[in-house]
N, C-alpha and C positions, 0 to 999 in steps of 0.2 A: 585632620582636614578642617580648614579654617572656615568651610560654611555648614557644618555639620549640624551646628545649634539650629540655622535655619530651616533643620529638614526632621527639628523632632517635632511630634506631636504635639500641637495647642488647642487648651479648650477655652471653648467664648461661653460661658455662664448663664452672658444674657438669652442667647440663640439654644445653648445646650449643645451644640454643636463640636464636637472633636476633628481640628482638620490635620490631616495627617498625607504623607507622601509616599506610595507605592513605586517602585520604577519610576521614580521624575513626577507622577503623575497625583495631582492633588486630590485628594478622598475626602468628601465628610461624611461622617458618622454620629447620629443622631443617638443620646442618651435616652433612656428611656425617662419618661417625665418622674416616678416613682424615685429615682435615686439621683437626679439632678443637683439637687440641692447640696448634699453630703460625696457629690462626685468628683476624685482628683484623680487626673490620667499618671500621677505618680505614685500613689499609693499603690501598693499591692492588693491583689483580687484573687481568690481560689477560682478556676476554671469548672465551667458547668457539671454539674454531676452527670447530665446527658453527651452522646456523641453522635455525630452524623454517620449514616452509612448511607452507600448509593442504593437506592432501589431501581430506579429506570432510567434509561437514557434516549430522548427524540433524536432524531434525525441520522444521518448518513454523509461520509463525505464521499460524492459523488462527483461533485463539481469539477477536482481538479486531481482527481485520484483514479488510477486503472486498475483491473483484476484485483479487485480486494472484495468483494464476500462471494463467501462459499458455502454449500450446504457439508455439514458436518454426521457422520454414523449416528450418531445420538439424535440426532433432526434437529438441534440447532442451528442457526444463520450465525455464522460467523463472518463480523466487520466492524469497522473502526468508525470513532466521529473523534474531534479534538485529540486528546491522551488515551481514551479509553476504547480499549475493544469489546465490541457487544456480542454474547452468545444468549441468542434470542431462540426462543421455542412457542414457536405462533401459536401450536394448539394449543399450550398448557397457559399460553401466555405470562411465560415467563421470562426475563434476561439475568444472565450471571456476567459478570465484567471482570476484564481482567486490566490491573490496575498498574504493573509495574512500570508504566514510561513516564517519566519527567515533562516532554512535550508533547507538539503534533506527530500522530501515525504521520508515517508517508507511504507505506507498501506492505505487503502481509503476504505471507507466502503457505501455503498446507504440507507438511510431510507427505510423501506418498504411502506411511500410513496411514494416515488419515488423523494423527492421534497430535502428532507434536506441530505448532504454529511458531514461522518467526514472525517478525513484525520491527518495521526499522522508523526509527524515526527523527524528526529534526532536530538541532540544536537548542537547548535552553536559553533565555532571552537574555539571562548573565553573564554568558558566557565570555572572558575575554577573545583578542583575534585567533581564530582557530590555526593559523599556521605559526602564531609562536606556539602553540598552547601544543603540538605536533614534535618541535622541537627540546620541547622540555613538562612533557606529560605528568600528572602530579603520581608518588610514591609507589599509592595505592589504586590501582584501577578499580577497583569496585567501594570505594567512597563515596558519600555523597557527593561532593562536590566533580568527580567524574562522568556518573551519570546526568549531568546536566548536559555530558555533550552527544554531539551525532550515536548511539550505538546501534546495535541490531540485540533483540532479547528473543530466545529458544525456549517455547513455553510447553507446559502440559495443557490440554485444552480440557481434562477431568477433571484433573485437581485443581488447575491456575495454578501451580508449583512454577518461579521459573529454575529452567535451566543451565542454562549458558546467555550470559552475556558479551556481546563480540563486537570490536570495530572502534572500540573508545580509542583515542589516538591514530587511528586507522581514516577514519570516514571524517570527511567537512562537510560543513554543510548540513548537508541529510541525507540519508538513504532513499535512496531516488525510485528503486527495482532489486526486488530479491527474488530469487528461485533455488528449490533444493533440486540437485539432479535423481533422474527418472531410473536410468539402466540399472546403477547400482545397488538399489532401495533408499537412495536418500544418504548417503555419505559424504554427499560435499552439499556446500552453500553459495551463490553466486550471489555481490551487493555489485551493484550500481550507485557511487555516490554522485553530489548535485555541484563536484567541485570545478573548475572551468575546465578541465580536461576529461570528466565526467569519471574518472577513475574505476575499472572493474577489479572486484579482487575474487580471490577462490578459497573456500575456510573447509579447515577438516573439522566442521562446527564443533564436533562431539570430543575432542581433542583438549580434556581439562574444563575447569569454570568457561575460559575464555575463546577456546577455542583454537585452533591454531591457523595463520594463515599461508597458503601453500605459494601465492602468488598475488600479483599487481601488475596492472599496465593501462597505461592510458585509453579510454576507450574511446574516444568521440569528441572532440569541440563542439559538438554538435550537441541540443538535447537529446537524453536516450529515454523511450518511452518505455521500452520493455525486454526485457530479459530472460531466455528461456536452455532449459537440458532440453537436447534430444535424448525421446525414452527408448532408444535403442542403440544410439553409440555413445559410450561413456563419456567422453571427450569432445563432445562435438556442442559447442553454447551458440546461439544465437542474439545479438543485439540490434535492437530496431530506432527509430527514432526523427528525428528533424535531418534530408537529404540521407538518407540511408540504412540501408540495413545488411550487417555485418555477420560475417559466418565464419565464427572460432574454432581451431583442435587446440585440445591441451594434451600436450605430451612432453615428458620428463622436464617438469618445472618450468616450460614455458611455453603459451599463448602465440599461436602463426594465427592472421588475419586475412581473412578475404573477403573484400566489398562484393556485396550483389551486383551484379551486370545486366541491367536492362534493355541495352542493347539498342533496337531501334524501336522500342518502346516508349510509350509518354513517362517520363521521371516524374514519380511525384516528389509535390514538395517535403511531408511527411508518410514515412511509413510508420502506421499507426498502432499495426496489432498483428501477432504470431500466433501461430500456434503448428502442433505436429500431426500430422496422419500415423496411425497404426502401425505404415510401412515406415516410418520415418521421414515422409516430404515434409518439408516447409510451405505452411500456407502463409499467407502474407494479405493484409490489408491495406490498403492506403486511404489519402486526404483527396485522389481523386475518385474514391468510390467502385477502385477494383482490386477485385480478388486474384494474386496470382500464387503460381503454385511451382517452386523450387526441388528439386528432386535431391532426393537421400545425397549427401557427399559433396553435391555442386554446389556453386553462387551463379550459374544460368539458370532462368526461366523457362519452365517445362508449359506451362499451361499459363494462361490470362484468361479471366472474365471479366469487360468491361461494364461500368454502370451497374456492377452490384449492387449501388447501391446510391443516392443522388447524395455526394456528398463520403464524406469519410467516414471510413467502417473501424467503429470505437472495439469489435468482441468478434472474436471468432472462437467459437465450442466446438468440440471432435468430440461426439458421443460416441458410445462405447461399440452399437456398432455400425460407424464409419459416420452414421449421417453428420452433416454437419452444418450447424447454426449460428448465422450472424447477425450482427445488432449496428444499426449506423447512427449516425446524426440526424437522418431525413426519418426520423422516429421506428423503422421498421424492423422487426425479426424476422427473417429469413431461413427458411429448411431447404437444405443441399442435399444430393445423393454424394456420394462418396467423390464422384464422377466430376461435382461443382455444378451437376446440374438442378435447373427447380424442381423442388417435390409441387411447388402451388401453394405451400404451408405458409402462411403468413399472420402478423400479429402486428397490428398497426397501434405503438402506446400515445393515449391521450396528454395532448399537448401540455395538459396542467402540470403532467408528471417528469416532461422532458423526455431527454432521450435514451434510448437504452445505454448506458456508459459501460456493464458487463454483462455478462447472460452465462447463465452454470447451471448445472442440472439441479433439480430439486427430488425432492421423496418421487419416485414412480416414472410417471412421463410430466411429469412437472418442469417448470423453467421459474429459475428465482432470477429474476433482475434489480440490479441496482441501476440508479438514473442520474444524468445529469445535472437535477435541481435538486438530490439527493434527497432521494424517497428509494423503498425496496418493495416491490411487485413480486408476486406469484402469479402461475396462472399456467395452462397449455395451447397448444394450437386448437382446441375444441373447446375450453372453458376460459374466459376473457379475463385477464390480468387485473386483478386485483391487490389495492394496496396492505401492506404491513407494517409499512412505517414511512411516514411521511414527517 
């Protein structure tokens, strides 16, 4: 490469200064004044006899990221900021991290043990065009230079052991939405990648290092927001997102599609957020700020409640029994009967903190939310929301 010289490291003596180029990007680095003098960025140097390790990590990506933390058996907050995912323990005020991804998280999914976490994320910033790199994948998939691209990693959340690595040559982009399915205890893995045709694939995750995958089909031109198993018919996925939301069976190796029918309904522009009832309905959020409610098997609409909520509804929770809790844009959580009707329960979050972005059950009657402006709140409908990480 004929400008290569121009991109090694120089030091200016008089300044002390070493300017040096990261990704394109010019760095100076400042010599310590003690060894100035006798300093050549060519000679050799033993590295520090100290090493860094993480101890804590601020903030939360809430901003532009859906259903990602969760409360954990052990009472840790499990969620992600930049590369790293956080298992945070308020009382003892501790975090353990778990370190294996090359870039940004984009989606985190919980076993329905409670025990094993995927976690997918975007592309490395090296990477070359990811559709030749598709057509001629390097050797070894578990190389470093592999996992610099899109993959989804299968972790232990005790040890931080990973498991399975899955999706390298599979995913562009990034991993958009993961979900393990419900019915069966967790034997398959659904990714949503962020490629122009939003691609859904189906993985026998536990199937080898890498996993195997069962199936592909184009999900959506559309953004897809979220991706869900019904926990009571094995075969039955749901996707939601920008103009639609989508209701999958999967049988003997292939994906039938059916669009929601709204009928003589307001369409919203996005449908924002899923989730399942007990019995198996489909509740559904939207960007107009209602709740509607799809029954076991169909894509018609059984039930609408309008103005749930002023604005679009980021979380919908199905507690364990039936009630059911939503979080919107217009700052509020909301307590459902099973029914969709009001209990009156409500938790209005202080504007500093933004908006509720997801809501999950905590230790007891607790609600852990993550927000917005990426901060993490605890709190109940009787004891006012308090921050954990801001």
């Amino acid at each position: 490469m004929a400008n290569s010289r121009a991109r090694e490291a120089q030091y200016n003596p008089d300044e002390g200064v070493v300017k040096l180029y990261l990704r394109g990007r010019p760095l100076n680095l400042y010599v310590p004044t003690s060894i100035q003098e006798t300093y050549s960025p060519t000679s050799p140097s033993s590295s520090p006899p100290a090493k860094l390790k993480l101890e804590w990590v601020y903030g939360y990506r809430g901003r532009d990221c859906r259903n990602n933390v969760f409360q954990l058996p052990t009472g840790e907050i499990v969620y992600f900021v930049a590369a790293v995912v956080v298992l945070y323990n308020v009382e003892d005020q501790m975090q353990r991290h778990y370190l294996g991804h090359t870039d940004d998280i984009k989606c985190l999914a919980v076993h329905p043990n409670k025990l094993l976490i995927a976690t997918g994320q975007t592309a490395g910033h090296d990477r070359r065009d990811a559709r030749s790199w598709r057509l001629n994948p390097p050797a070894d998939h578990l190389s470093p230079e592999a996992e610099e691209w899109p993959h989804i990693r299968i972790w232990d959340s005790v040890s931080l052991n990973t498991l399975h690595i899955i999706g390298i040559s599979d995913i562009e982009r990034s991993v958009a939405c993961l979900a393990f399915s419900k019915a069966d205890g967790g034997s398959l893995l659904v990714a949503v990648d962020e490629a122009p045709d939003h691609n859904m694939s189906v993985w026998d995750w536990s199937r080898g290092e890498r996993g195997y995958k069962l199936l592909e089909t184009k999900c959506s031109a559309d953004q897809v927001l979220a991706v869900d198993f019904s926990p009571v018919d094995r075969s039955t996925i749901i996707t939601c997102g920008k103009n639609h939301i989508s209701f999958w069976s999967y049988d003997s190796g292939m994906l039938a599609k059916r669009l929601g029918i709204f009928e003589n309904r307001e369409r919203p522009k996005y449908v924002t957020s899923i989730s399942f009832t007990d019995a198996g309905n489909v509740i559904s959020g939207d960007s107009n700020g209602n709740l509607l409610i799809w029954q076991r098997g169909g894509n018609t609409v059984y039930k609408m409640v309008r103005g749930a909520h002023d604005g679009p509804v980021f979380s919908i929770l199905v507690q364990k029994d039936g009630a059911i809790i939503t979080g919107g844009k217009d700052g509020q959580i909301v307590e459902w009967d099973r029914d969709l009707e009001r209990t009156g329960n409500t938790i209005e979050i202080p504007e500093q903190y933004g908006s509720p972005r997801v809501v999950t059950s905590g230790r007891g009657t607790q609600l852990v939310v993550g927000t917005t402006r990426n901060c993490v709140l605890e709190g109940t409908f009787t004891f006012p929301m308090r921050p954990v990480m801001q």
